[in-house]
py3Dmol code that shows the C-alpha trace and the ligand (Angstrom):
import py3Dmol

protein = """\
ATOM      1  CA  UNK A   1     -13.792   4.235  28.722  1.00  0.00           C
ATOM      2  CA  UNK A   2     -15.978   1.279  29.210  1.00  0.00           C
ATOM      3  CA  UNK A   3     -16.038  -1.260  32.403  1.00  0.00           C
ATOM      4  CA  UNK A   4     -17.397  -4.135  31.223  1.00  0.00           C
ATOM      5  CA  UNK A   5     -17.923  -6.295  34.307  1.00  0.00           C
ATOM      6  CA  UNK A   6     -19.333  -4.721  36.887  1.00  0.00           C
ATOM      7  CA  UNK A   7     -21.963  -6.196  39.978  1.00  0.00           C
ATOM      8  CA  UNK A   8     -23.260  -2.469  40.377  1.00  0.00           C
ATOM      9  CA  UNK A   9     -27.216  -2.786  39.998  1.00  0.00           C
ATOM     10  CA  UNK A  10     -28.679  -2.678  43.297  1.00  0.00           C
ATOM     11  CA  UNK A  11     -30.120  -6.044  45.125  1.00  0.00           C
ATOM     12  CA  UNK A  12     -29.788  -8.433  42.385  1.00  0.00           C
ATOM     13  CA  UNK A  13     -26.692 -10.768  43.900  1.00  0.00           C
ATOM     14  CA  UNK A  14     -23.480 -10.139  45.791  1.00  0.00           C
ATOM     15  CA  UNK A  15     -22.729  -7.097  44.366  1.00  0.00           C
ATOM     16  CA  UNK A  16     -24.496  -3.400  45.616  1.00  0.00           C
ATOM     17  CA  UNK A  17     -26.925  -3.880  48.061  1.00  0.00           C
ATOM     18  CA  UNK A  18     -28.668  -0.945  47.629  1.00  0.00           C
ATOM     19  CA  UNK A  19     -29.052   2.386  45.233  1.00  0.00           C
ATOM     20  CA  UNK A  20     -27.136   4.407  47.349  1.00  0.00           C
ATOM     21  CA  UNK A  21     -24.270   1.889  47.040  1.00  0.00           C
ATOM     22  CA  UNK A  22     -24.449   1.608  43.429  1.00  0.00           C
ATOM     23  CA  UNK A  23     -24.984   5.674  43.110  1.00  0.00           C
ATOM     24  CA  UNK A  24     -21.478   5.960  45.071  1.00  0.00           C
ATOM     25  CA  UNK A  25     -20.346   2.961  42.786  1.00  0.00           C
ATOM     26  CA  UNK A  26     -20.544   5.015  39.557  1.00  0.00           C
ATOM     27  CA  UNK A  27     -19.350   8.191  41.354  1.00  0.00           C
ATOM     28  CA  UNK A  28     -15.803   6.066  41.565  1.00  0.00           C
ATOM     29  CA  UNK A  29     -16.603   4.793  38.081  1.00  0.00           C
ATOM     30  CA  UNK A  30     -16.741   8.846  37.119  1.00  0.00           C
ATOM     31  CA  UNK A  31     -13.859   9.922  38.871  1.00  0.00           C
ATOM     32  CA  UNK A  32     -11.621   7.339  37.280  1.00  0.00           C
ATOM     33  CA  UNK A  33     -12.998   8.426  33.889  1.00  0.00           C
ATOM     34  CA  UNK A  34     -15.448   5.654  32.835  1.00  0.00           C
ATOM     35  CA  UNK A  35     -18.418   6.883  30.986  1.00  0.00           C
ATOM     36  CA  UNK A  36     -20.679   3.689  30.066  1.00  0.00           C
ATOM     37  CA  UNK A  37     -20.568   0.374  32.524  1.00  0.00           C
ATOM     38  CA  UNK A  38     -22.172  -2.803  32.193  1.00  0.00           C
ATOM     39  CA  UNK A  39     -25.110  -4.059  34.602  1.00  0.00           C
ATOM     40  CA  UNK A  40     -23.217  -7.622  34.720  1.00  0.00           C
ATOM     41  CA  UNK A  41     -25.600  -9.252  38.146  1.00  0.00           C
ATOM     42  CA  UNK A  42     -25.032 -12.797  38.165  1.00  0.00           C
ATOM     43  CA  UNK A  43     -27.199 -15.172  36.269  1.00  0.00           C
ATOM     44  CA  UNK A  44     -27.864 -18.734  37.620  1.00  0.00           C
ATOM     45  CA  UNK A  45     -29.760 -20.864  35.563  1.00  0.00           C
ATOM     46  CA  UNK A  46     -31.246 -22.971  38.558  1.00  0.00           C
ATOM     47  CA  UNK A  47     -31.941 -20.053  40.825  1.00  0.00           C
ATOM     48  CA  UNK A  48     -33.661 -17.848  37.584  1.00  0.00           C
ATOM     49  CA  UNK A  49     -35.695 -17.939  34.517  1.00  0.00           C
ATOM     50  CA  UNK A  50     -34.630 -15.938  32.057  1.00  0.00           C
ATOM     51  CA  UNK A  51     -37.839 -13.787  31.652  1.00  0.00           C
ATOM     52  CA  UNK A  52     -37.471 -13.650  36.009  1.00  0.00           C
ATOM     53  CA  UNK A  53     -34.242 -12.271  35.793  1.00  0.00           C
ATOM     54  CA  UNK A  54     -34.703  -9.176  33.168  1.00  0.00           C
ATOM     55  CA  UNK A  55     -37.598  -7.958  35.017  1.00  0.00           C
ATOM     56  CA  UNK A  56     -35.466  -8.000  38.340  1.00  0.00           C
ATOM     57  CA  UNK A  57     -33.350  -6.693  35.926  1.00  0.00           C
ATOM     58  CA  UNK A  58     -35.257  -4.067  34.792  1.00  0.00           C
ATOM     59  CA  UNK A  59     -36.865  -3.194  38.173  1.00  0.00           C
ATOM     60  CA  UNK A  60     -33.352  -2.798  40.252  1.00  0.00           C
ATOM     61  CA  UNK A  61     -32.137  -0.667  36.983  1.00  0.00           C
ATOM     62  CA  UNK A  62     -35.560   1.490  37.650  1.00  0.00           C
ATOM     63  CA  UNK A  63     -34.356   2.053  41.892  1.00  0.00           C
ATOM     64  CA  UNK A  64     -31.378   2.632  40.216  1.00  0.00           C
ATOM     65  CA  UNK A  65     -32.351   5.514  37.953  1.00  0.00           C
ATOM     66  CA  UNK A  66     -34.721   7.017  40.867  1.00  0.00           C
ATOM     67  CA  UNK A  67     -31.752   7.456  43.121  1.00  0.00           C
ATOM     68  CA  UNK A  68     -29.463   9.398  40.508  1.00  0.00           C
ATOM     69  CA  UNK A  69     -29.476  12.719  41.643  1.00  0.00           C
ATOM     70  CA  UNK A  70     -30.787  15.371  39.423  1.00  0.00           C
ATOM     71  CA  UNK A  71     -28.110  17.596  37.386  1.00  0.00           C
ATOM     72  CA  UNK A  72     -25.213  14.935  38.223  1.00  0.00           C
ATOM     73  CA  UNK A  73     -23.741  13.191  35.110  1.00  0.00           C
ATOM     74  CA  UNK A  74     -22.857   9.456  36.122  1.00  0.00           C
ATOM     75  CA  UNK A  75     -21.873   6.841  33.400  1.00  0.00           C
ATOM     76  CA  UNK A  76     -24.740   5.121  31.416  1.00  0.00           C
ATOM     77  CA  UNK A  77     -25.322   1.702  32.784  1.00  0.00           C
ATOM     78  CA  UNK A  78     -26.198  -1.209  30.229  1.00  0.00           C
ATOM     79  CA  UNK A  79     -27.923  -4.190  31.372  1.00  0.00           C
ATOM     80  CA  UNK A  80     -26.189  -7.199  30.673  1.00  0.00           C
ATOM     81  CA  UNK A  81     -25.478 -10.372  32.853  1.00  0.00           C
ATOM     82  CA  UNK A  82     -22.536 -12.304  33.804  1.00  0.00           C
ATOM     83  CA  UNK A  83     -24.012 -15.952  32.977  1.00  0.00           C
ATOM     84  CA  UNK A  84     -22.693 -19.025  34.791  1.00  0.00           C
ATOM     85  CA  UNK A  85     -22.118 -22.113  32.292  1.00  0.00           C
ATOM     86  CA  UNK A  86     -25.118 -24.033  32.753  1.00  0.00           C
ATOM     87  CA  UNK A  87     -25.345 -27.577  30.900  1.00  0.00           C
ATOM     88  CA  UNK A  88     -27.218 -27.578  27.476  1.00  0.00           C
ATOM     89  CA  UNK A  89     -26.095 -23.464  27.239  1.00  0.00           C
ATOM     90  CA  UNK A  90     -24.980 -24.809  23.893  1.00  0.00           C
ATOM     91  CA  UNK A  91     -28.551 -24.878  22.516  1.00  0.00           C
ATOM     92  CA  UNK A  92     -30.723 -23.096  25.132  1.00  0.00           C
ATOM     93  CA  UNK A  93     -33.236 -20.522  24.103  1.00  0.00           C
ATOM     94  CA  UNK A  94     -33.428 -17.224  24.770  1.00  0.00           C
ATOM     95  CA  UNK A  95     -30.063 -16.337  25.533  1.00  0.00           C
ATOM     96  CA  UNK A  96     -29.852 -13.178  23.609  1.00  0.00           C
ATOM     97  CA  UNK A  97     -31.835 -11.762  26.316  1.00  0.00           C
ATOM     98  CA  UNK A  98     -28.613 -12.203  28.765  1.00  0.00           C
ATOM     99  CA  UNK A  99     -26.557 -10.155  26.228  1.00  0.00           C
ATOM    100  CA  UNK A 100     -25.200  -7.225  26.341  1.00  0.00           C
ATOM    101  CA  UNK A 101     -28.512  -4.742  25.680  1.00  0.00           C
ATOM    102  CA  UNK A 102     -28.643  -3.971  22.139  1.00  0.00           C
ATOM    103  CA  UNK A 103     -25.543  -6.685  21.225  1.00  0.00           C
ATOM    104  CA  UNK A 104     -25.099 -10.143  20.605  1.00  0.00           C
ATOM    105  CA  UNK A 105     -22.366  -9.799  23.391  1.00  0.00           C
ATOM    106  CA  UNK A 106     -22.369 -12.481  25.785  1.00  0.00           C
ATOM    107  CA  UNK A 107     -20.411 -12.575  29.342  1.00  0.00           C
ATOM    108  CA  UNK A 108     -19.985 -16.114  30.237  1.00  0.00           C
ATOM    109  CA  UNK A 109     -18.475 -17.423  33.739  1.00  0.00           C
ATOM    110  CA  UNK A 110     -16.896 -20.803  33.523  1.00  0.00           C
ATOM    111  CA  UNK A 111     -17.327 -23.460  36.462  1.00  0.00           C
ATOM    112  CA  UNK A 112     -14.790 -23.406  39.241  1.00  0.00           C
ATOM    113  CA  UNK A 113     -14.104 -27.185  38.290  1.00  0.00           C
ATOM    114  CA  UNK A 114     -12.358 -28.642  35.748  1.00  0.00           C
ATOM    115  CA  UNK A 115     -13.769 -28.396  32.336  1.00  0.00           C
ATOM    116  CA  UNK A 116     -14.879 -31.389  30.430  1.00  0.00           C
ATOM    117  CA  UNK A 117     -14.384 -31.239  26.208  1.00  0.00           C
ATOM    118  CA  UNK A 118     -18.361 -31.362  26.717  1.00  0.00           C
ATOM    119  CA  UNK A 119     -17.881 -28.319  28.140  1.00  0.00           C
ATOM    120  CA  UNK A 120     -15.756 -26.436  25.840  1.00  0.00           C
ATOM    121  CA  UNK A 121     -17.390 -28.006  22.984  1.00  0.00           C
ATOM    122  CA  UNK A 122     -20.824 -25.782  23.996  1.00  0.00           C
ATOM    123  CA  UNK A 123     -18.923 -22.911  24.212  1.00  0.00           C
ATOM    124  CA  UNK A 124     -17.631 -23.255  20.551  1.00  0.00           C
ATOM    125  CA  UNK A 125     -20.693 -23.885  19.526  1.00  0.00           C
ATOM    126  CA  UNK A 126     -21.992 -20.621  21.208  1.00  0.00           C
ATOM    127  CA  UNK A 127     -19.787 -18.819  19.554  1.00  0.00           C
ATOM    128  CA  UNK A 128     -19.308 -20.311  15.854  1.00  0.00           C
ATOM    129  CA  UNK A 129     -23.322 -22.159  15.352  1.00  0.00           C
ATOM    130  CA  UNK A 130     -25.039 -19.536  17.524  1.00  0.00           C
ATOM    131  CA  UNK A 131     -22.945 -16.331  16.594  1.00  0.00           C
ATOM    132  CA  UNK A 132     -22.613 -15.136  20.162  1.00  0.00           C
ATOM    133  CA  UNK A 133     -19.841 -12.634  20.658  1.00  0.00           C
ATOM    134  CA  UNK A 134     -18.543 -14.548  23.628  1.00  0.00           C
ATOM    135  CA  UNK A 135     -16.494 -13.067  26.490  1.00  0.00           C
ATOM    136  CA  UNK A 136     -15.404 -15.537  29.444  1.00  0.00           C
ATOM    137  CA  UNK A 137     -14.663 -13.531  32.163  1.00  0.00           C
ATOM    138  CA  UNK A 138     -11.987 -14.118  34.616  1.00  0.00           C
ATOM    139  CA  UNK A 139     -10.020 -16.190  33.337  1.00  0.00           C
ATOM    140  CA  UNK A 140      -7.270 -16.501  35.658  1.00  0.00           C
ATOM    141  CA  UNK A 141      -9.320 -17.471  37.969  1.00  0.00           C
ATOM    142  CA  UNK A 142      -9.621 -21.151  36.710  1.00  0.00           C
ATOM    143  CA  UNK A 143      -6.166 -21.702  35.859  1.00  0.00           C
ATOM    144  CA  UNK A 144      -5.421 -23.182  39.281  1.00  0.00           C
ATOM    145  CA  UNK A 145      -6.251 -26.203  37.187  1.00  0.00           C
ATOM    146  CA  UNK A 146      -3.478 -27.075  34.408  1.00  0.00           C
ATOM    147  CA  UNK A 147      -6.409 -29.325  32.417  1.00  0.00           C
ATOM    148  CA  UNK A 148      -8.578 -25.295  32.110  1.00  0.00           C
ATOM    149  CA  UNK A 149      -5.390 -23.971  31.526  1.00  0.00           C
ATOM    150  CA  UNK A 150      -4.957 -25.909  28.781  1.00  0.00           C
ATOM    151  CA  UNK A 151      -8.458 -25.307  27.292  1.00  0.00           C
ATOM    152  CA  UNK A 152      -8.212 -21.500  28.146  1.00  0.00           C
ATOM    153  CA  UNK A 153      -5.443 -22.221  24.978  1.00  0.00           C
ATOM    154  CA  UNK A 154      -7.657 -24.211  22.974  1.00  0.00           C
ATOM    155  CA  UNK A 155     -10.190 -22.315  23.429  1.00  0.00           C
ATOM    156  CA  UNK A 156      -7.758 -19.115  21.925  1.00  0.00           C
ATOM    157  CA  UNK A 157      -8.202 -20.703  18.391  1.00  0.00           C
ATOM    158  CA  UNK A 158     -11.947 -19.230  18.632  1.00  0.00           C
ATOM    159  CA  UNK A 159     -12.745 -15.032  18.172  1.00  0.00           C
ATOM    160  CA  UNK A 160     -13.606 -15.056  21.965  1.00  0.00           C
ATOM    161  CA  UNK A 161     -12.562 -12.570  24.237  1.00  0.00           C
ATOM    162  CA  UNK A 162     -10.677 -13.178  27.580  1.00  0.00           C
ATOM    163  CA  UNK A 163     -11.955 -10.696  30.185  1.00  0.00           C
ATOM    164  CA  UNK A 164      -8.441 -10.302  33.099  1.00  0.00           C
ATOM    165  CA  UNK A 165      -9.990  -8.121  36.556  1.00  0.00           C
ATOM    166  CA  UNK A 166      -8.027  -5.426  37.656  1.00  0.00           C
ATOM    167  CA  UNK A 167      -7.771  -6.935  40.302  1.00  0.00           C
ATOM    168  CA  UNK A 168      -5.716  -9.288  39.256  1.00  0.00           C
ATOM    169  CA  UNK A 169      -3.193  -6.934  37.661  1.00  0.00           C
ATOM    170  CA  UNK A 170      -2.804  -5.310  41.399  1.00  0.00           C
ATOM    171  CA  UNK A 171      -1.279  -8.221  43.323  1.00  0.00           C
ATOM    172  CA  UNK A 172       2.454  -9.376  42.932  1.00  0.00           C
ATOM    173  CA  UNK A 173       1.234 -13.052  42.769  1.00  0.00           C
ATOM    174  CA  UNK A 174      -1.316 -12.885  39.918  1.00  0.00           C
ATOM    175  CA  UNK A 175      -0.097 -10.534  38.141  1.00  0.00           C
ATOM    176  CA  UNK A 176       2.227 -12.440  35.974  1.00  0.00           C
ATOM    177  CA  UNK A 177      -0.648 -14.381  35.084  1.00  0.00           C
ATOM    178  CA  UNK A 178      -3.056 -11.582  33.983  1.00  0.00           C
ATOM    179  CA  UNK A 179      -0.466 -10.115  32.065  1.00  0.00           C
ATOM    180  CA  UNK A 180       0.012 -13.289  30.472  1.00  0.00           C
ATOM    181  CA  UNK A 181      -3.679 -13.892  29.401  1.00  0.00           C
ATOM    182  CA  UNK A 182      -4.032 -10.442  27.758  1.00  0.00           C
ATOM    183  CA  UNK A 183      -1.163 -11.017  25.600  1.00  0.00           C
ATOM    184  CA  UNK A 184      -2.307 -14.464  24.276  1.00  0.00           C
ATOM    185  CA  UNK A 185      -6.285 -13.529  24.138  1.00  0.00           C
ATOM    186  CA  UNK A 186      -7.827 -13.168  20.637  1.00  0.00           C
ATOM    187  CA  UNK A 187      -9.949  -9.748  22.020  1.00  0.00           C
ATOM    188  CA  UNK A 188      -7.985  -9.290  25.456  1.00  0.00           C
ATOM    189  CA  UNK A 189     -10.013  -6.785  28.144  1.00  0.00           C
ATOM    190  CA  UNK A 190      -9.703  -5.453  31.263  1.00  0.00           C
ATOM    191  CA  UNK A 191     -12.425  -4.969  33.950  1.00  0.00           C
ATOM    192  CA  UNK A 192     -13.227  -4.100  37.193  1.00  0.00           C
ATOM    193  CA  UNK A 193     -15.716  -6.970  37.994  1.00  0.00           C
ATOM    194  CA  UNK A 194     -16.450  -4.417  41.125  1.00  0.00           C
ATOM    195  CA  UNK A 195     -18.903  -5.746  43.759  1.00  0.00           C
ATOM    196  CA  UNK A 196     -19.259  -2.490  46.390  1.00  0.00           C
ATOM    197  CA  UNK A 197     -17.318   0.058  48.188  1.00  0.00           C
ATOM    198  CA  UNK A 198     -14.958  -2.090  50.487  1.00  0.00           C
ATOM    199  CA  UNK A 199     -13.508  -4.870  49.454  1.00  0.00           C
ATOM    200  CA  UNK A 200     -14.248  -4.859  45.577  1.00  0.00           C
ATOM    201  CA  UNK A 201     -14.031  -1.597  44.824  1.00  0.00           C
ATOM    202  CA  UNK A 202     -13.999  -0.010  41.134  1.00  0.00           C
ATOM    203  CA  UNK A 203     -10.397  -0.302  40.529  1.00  0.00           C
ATOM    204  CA  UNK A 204     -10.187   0.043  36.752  1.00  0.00           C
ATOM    205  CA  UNK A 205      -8.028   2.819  36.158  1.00  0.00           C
ATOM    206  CA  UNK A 206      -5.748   1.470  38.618  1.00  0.00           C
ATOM    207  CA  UNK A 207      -5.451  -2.283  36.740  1.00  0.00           C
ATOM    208  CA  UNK A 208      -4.861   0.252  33.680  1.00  0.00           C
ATOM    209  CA  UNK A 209      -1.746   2.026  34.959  1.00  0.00           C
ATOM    210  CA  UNK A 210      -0.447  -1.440  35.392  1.00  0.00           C
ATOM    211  CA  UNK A 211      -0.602  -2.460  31.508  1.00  0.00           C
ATOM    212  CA  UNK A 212       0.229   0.983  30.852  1.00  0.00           C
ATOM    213  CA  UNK A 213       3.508   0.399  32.591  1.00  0.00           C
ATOM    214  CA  UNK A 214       3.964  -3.416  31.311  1.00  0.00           C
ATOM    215  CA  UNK A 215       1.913  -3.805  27.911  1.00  0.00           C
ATOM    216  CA  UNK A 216       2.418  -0.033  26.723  1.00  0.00           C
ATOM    217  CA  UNK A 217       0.121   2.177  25.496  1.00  0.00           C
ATOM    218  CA  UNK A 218      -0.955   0.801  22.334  1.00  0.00           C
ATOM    219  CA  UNK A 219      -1.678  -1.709  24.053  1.00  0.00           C
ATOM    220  CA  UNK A 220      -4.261   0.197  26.514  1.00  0.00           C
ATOM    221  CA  UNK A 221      -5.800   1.636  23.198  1.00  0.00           C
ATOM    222  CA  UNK A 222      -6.286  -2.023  22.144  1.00  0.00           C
ATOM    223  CA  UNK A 223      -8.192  -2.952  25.199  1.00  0.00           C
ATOM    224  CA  UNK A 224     -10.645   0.092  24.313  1.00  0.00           C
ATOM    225  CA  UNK A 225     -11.034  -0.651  21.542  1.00  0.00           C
ATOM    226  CA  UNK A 226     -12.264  -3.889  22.044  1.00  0.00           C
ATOM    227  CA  UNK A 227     -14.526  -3.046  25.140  1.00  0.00           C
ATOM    228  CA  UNK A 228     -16.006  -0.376  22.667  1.00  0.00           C
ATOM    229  CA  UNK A 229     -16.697  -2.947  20.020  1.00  0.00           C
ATOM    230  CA  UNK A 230     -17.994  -5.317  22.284  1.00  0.00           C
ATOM    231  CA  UNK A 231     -20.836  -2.815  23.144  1.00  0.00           C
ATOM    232  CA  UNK A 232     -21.696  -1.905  19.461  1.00  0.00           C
ATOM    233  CA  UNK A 233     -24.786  -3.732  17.949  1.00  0.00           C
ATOM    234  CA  UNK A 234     -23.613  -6.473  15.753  1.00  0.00           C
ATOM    235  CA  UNK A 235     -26.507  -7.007  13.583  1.00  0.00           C
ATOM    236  CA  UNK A 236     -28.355  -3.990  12.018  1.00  0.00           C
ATOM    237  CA  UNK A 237     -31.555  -3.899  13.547  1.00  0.00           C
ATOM    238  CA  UNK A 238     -35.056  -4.878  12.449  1.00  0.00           C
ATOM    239  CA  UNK A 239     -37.780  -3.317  12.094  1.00  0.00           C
TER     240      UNK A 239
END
"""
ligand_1 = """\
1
FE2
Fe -18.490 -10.867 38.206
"""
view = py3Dmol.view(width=600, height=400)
view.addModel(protein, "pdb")
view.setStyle({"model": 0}, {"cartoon": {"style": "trace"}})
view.addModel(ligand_1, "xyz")
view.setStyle({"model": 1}, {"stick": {}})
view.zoomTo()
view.show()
């Protein structure tokens, strides 16, 4: 089991403050059976350079690591980045180094506005000129606007992946809506998109026992599946 979105490397945004936090963090992951998460911190193009933000990366990763304690197993955590649309995305450099480590995997949040066909037309070209495995993460979170709503649909008729939070899956008035984005999405996942130990907890197996119960089994193997893809190297490797 894989959680895909997660905020758990310590002192890089609004997720765990600290290692202690994010040590705890993956203790939860443990206990509800996840073995590998993804480092998703929050990428802002105006607040970051790309080279900045791997070696913060890579240096929170490193506290990270120094705080496991010795002879406990935790899951593996793989850098990544959850990267907020920025305009010209379609065409900027270096973006591979936002990916999922070792993938061509890239976790891409959508503004909270509504979309222009500008907009969706970079994505598509992320994904079909630039060969980005693209995943846009919550979803239902921009479907307070029927115009995204609508684009969330055209943007179906690409291989992208639609990444539902747990969380969503946990509350009567969402739910519906979660549910409903996992059955439509070309690669549908589930993630915890967990920030710390209070008020956005790891809740994955808990958003799984709810498709469990609606979707069905299979359809829990599905989401697996995917996540497990999604963290596979695409491209064979150079020397
Ligand atoms: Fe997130």
């Amino acid at each position: 089991m894989i959680d895909l979105h997660t905020h758990i490397l310590p002192g890089m945004d609004d997720g765990s403050p600290d290692a202690a936090c994010s040590v705890e963090m993956l203790r939860r992951q443990k206990a509800q059976g996840v073995e590998a998460v993804c480092g998703t911190s929050h990428y802002y193009r105006r607040q970051n350079s790309i080279e900045v933000f791997c070696q913060r990366r890579a240096a929170a990763l490193d506290r990270l690591t120094a705080a496991l304690p010795q002879g406990e197993v935790l899951p593996r955590v793989l850098p990544a980045a959850e990267t907020a649309y920025f305009s010209g995305i379609g065409d900027h450099p270096g973006l591979e180094r936002l990916c999922i480590q070792g993938t061509n995997t890239l976790l891409l949040e959508m503004p909270f506005t509504d979309w222009s066909d500008l907009q969706v037309e970079e994505v598509s070209s992320l994904v079909l000129d630039r060969g980005f495995r693209v995943v846009l993460v919550h979803p239902e979170r921009f479907c307070a606007s029927k115009g995204n709503r609508r684009k969330i649909q055209q943007m179906e008729q690409l291989p992208v992946a639609l990444q539902v939070n747990a969380g969503t899956l946990l509350l009567w008035r969402t739910r519906r809506l979660g549910l409903e984005l996992l059955r439509e999405a070309p690669i549908p996942l589930l993630a915890s998109d967990c920030h710390n130990l209070t008020t956005r907890v790891p809740n994955l197996q808990e958003g799984r026992r709810v498709v469990q119960q609606k979707l069905g089994g299979a359809f829990l193997q599905l989401l697996d599946q995917n996540a497990m893809r999604l963290v596979e190297p695409e491209r064979p490797e150079h020397p």
